[in-house]
N, C-alpha and C positions, 0 to 999 in steps of 0.2 A: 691159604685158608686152613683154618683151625678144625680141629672135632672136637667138639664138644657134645658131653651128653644126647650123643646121638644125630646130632642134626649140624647142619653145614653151618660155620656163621660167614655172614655177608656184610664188609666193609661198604656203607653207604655215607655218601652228605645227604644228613638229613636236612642239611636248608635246600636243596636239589628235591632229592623226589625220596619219599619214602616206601621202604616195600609193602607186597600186596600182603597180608596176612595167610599163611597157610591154615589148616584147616587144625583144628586145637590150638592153636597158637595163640598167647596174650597179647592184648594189643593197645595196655594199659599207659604204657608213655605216650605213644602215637595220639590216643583220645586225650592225653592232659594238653598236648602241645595242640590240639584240633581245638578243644575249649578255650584255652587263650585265645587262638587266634580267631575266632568266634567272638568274643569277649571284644580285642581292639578291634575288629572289623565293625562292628555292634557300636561301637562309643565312634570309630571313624565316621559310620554313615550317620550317629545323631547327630556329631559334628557339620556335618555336610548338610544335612538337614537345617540344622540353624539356622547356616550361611546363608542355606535359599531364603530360608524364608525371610531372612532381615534384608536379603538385595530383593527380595520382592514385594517388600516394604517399602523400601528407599527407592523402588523403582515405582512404586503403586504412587507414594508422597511428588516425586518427580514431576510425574504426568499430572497431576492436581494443581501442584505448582505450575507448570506451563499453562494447562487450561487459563488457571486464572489470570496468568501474566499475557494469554492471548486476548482474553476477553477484558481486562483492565486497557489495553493498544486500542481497541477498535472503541470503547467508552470514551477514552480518554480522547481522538480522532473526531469522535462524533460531537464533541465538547469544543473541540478547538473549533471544528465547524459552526456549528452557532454560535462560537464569539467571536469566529473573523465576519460572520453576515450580519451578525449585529451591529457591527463597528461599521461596516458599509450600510449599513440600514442608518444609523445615527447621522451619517452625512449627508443623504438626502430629506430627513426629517427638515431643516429650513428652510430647503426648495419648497417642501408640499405647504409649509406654512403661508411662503411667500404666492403659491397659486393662490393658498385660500385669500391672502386678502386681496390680489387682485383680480378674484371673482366678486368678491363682494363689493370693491370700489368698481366694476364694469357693470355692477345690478343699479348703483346709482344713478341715477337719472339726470343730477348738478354735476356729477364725474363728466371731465374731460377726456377724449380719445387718447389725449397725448399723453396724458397721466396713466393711460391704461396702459398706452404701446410701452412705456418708458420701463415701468413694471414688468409687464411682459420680459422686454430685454435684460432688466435686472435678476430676472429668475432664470433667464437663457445663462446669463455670467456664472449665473450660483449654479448652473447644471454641471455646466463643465468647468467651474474649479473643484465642484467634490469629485467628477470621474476623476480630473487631473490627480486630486492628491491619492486616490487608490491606484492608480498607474495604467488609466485609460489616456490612450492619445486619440484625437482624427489623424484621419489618412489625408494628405494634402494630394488633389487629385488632377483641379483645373491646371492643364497645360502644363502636366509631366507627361514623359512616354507613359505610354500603354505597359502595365504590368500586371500579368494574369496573376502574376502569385497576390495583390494589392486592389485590381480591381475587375470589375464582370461588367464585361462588355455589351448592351443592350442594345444598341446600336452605331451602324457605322455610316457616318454623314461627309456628303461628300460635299469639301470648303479648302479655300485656298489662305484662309485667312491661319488658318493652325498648322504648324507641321506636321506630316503623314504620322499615323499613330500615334498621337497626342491624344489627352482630354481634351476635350471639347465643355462637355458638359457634365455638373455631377448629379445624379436626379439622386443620390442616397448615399450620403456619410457613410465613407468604413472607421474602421476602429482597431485598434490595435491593443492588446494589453501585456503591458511588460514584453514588449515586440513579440507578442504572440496574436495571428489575426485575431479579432475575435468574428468581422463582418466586414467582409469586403466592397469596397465601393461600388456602387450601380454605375455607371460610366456611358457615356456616347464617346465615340473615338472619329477622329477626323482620318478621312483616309482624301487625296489628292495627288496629284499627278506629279504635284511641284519634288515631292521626296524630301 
């Protein structure tokens, strides 16, 4: 260490730590270097300020965009739904036409039974070829084994003429869509000693 006019000088790195100011002492580089770094600190955090605010823009914009891309799914859903019931609705519009006119030829009075029944059966064909083409099936019931997952057992009658746990009888079509139940068959089941 040096003397100098009086007072010690102190070898320091100033990018490390600078000293405390004694008491009369200048302390006019210290304050230029404190100003700067003032200055880029000052331009650093408007910089950072920016940033926020434009990712909290792009993040604001984001969520708007999702909103709408949520709410366009569930529109667009709701659309598909009422054009796939419309499309099933369109296949039995010539059944109901086919009841109306054979209400109106049974109101006749020259109408024949058998012209009635025949109609009748012709709207029974047209029922189940529109289920058939949207992919309703029957459950084929009389005199297969007893299948709970297929049908619901109403009664169990006792007969030698069917094998133990077999149909018997179907008092109510089941259905099936795209081998999905929809309605299980009503079912009597034979139960007998024969096995």
């Amino acid at each position: 260490m040096a003397k100098g006019n009086g007072k010690t000088e102190v070898n320091l790195d100033l990018d490390r730590e600078l000293p405390a100011a004694e008491d009369g002492e200048e302390t006019g580089p210290i304050s230029i270097t404190g100003k700067a770094a003032d200055d880029s600190a000052a331009s650093e955090t408007e910089k950072l300020k920016a940033e926020r605010d434009a990712l909290l823009d792009r993040l604001a914009r984001l969520q708007a965009e999702f909103d709408n891309a949520r709410k366009r799914a569930v529109r667009e859903q709701q659309e598909f739904r009422e054009f796939a019931a419309a499309d099933v609705i369109k296949n039995f519009l010539p059944i109901l036409d086919s009841f109306e006119r054979a209400l109106k030829a049974g109101g006749d009075s020259n109408s024949n039974s058998n012209d009635f029944r025949n109609g009748i059966e012709l709207i029974y064909r047209q029922f189940q070829d529109a289920l058939q083409k949207i992919g309703v099936q029957p459950i084929v019931s009389v005199g297969q084994p007893f299948d709970p997952r297929l049908h619901e057992a109403v009664e169990m009658v006792d007969t030698s003429e069917v094998p133990d746990h077999h149909v018997l009888d179907e008092l109510q079509r089941g259905y099936k869509y795209k081998e999905r139940l929809l309605r299980p068959a009503m079912v009597r089941v034979a139960r007998n000693a024969r096995g």
